[in-house]
C-alpha positions in Angstrom: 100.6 50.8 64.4 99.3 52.8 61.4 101.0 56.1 61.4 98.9 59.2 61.1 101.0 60.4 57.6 99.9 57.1 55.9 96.1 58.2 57.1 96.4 61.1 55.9 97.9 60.4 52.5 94.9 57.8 52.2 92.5 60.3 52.2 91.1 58.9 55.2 91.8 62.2 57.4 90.5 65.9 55.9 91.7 67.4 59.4 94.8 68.9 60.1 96.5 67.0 63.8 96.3 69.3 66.7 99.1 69.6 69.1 99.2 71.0 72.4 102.5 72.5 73.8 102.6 73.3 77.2 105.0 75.7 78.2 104.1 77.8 74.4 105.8 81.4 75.6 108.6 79.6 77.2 112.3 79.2 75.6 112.3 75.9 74.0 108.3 75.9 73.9 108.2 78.9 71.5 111.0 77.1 69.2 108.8 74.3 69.3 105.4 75.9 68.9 107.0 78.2 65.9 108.8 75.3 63.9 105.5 73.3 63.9 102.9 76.0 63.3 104.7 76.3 60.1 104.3 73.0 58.8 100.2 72.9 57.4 99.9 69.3 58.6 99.4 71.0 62.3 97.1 72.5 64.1 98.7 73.9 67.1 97.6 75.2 70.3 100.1 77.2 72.9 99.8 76.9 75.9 100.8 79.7 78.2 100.7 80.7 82.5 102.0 83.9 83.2 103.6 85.5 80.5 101.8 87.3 77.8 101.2 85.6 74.1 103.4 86.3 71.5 102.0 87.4 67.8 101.6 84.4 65.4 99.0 84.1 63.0 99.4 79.9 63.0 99.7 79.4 66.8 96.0 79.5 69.4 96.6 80.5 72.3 95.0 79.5 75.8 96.0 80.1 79.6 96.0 77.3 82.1 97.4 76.7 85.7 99.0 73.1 84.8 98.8 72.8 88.8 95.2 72.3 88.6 93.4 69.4 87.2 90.3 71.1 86.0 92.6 73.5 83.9 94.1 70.9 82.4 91.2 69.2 81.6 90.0 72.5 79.8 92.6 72.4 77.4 93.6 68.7 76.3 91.5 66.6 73.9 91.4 63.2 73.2 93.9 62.6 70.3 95.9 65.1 70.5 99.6 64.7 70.4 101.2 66.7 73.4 104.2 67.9 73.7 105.4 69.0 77.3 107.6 72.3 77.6 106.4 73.9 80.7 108.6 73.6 83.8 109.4 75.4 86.7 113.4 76.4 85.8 116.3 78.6 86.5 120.1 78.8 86.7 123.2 77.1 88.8 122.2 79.8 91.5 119.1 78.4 92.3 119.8 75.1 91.7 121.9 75.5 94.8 120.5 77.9 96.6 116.7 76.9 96.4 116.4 73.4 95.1 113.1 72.9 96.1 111.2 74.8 93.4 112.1 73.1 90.8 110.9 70.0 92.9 107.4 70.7 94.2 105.4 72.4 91.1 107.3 70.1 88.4 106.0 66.9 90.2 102.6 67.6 90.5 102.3 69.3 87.2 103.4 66.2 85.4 102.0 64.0 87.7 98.5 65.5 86.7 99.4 66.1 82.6 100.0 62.2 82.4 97.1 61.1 84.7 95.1 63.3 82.3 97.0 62.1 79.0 95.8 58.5 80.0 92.4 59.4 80.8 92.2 61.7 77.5 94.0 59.0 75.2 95.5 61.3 73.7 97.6 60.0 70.4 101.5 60.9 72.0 103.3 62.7 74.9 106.7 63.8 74.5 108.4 64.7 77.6 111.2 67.3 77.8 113.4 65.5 80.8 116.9 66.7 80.7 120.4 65.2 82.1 120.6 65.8 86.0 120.3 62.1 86.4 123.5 61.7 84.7 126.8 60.8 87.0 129.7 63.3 86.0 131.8 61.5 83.0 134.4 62.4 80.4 133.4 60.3 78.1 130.0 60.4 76.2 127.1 58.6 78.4 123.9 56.5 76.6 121.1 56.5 77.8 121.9 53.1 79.5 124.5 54.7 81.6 122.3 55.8 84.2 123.3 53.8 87.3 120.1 54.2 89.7 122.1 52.7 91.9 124.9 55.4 91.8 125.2 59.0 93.8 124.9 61.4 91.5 125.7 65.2 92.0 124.1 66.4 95.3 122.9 69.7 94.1 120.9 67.5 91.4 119.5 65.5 93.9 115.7 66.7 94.2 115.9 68.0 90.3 117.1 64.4 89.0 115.0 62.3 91.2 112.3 64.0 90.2 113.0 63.8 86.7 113.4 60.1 87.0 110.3 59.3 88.2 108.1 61.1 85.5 110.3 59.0 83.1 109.1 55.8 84.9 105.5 57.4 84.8 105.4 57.8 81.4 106.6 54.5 81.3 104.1 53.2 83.4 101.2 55.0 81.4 102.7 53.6 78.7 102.6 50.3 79.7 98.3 50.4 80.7 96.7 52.9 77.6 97.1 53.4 73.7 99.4 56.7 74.0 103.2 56.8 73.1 105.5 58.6 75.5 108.8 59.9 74.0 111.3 60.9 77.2 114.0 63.5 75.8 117.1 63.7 77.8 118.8 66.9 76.3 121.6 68.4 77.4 121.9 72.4 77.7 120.0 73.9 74.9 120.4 77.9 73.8 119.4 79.9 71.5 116.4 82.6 70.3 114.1 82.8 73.2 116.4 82.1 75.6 116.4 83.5 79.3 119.3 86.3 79.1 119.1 87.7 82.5 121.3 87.3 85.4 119.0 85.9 87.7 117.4 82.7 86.4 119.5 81.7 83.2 121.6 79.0 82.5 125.3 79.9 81.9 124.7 80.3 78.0 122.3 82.8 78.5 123.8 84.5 81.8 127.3 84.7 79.6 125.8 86.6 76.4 123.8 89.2 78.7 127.5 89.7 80.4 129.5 89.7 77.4 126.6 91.8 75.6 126.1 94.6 78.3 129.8 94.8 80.1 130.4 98.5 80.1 133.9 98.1 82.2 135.9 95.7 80.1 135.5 92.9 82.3 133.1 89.7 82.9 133.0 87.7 85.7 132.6 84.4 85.5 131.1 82.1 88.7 133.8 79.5 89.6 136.8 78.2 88.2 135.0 77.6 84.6 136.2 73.8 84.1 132.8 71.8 84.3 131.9 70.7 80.6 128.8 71.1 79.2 127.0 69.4 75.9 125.8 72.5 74.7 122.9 71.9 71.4 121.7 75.1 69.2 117.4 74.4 69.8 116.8 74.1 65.9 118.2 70.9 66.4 116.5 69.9 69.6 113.5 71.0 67.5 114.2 69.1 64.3 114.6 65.8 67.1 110.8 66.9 68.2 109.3 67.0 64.7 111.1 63.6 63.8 109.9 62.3 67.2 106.1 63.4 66.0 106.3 61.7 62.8 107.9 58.3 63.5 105.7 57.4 66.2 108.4 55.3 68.5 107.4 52.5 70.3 105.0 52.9 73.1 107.7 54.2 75.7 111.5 55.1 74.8 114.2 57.1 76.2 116.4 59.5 73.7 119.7 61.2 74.1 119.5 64.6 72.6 122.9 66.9 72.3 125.8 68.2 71.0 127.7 65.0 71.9 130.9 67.1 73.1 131.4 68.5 76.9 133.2 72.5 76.2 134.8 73.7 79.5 132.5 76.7 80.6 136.1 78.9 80.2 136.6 78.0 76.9 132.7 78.5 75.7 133.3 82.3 77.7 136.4 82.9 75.5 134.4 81.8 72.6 131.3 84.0 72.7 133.9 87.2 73.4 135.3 85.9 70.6 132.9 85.9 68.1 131.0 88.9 69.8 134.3 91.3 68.8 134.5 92.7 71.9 137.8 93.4 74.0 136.6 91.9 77.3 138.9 90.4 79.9 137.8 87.7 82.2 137.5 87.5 86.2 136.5 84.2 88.3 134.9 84.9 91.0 135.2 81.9 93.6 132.5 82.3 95.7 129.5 82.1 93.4 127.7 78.4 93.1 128.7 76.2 90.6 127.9 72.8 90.0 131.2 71.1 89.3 130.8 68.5 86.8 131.4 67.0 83.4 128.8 65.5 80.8 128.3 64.7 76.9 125.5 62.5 75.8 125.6 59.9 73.3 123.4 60.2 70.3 123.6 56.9 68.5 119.8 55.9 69.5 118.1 58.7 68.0 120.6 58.7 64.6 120.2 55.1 64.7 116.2 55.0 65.3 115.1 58.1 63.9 118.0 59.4 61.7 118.4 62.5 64.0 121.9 64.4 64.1 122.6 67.9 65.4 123.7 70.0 62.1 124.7 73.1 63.8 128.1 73.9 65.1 128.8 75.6 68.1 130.6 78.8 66.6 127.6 79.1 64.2 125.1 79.0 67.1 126.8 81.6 68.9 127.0 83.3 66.2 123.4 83.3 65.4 122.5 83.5 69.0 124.4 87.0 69.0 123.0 88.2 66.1 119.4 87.7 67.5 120.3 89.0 70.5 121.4 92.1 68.6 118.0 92.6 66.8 115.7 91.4 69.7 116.8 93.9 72.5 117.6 97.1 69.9 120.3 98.3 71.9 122.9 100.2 71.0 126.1 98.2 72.6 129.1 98.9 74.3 132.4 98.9 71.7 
């Protein structure tokens, strides 16, 4: 396959490549959208549902129902390289508590962006999966690991099934039409953008609103706090994206994106008190969900293949992560 760069450095493209992100205003769809805007190759269009655009002189933004066929239709072209950010998401409490929306809307959306990818032909579709699929493990797990064959956690069960079979779609598409389809399994990414409210966050985000706003001295934590988590800063999920874009992979492949080391949710909770300054003591409370298990990812496929390695240490994404938090919300903190 010729790649678009050596096109382009032929002189035999004058236009900059458009790419669509689905999912724009979102956490990691707003990293995404922001890191490639910046890069004068692009030509990038957000796309967002129902929250508002955000300012950005390098970004276009439309509004589409990814539900809806026609909608999609309105707002993907033929060549374009998508990448898809927009999910239907939340925290440990729904995961439990309501498992079936994040079932339902995330099937048929991506059912109807790859149906429409194929019949577009658009140039390459790069799927954020994640990890549910995963069996509990203390060692690092490659993408080969996956046992289909194997229970895996049953509060995954909808969430991971459902993942898996838009992985085999885009391997299917992949296998009948022109377009690449990059699947990224990352683990639990945080960062700027992040959801920081109790209600639908994941525990990074839950933990720095708690350690952030706790006015008594205390946080309380949901569980016992010793299921492990591969926790990656999104810059570095990003930089896997941009890499992604530019190398082109074969027509269908599978990468392992994190950290590459599980932290015990007690120990990441000591951490962000830590480096937050604050004198906070910690409560468990036993009767909130939690989903009880263990997982790292192993990251030698996309070093290997696309010379991809996360650069930023936990302590200096918490520490970053803080400081943004400081500066987005203006708020004069508790000491």
């Amino acid at each position: 396959m010729v790649r678009f760069w050596q096109f382009l450095a032929e002189g035999n493209m004058t236009e900059r490549q458009r790419v669509l992100v689905l999912g724009a205003s979102g956490f990691i769809g707003r990293n995404i959208a922001e890191a490639i805007a910046a890069d004068d190759r692009y030509s990038v269009t957000g796309v967002i549902f129902s929250r508002p655009p955000f300012e950005h002189p390098g970004i276009h933004f439309v509004r589409a129902d990814l539900r809806d066929a026609d909608q999609i239709d309105a707002v993907m072209r033929p060549g374009d390289i998508v990448i898809q950010a927009a999910a239907t998401t939340s925290g440990a409490k729904d995961i439990v508590t309501r498992p079936h929306i994040h079932v339902t809307d995330n099937a048929v959306m991506n059912s109807l962006l790859l149906r429409a990818a194929f019949e577009k032909k658009v140039r390459q579709f790069l799927f954020l999966s994640c990890t549910t699929m995963y069996q509990s493990s203390v060692r690092p797990l490659k993408e080969t690991d996956f046992d289909e064959g194997e229970a895996f956690n049953s509060k995954y069960f909808g969430s991971g099934w459902t993942k898996v079979y838009l992985e085999k779609m885009c391997e299917f598409f992949s296998r009948i039409s022109g377009t690449g389809f990059t699947v990224i399994r990352h683990s639990n990414i945080y960062g700027p953008y992040d959801k920081f409210d109790l209600e639908r966050s994941h525990v990074f985000g839950a933990t720095v609103t708690k350690v952030m706003t706790s006015t008594d001295g205390c946080i309380v934590v949901w569980g016992r706090g010793e299921e492990a988590r591969d926790l990656l800063y999104v810059s570095d999920l990003v930089d896997f994206v941009k890499l992604a874009i530019e190398k082109e992979n074969p027509p269908f492949r599978i990468y392992n994106v994190g950290s590459g080391a599980a932290v015990k949710i007690k120990d990441l909770v000591g951490q962000i008190i830590d480096i937050s300054g604050r004198q906070l003591r910690i409560e468990h409370d036993l009767s909130q969900p939690t989903i009880e298990t263990s997982l790292c990812l192993d990251t030698a496929r996309a070093r290997e293949e696309l010379g991809w390695q996360p650069r930023v240490s936990l302590q200096q994404g918490i520490t970053q992560t803080l400081d943004w938090y400081r500066d987005a919300f203006q708020k004069k903190f508790p000491e």
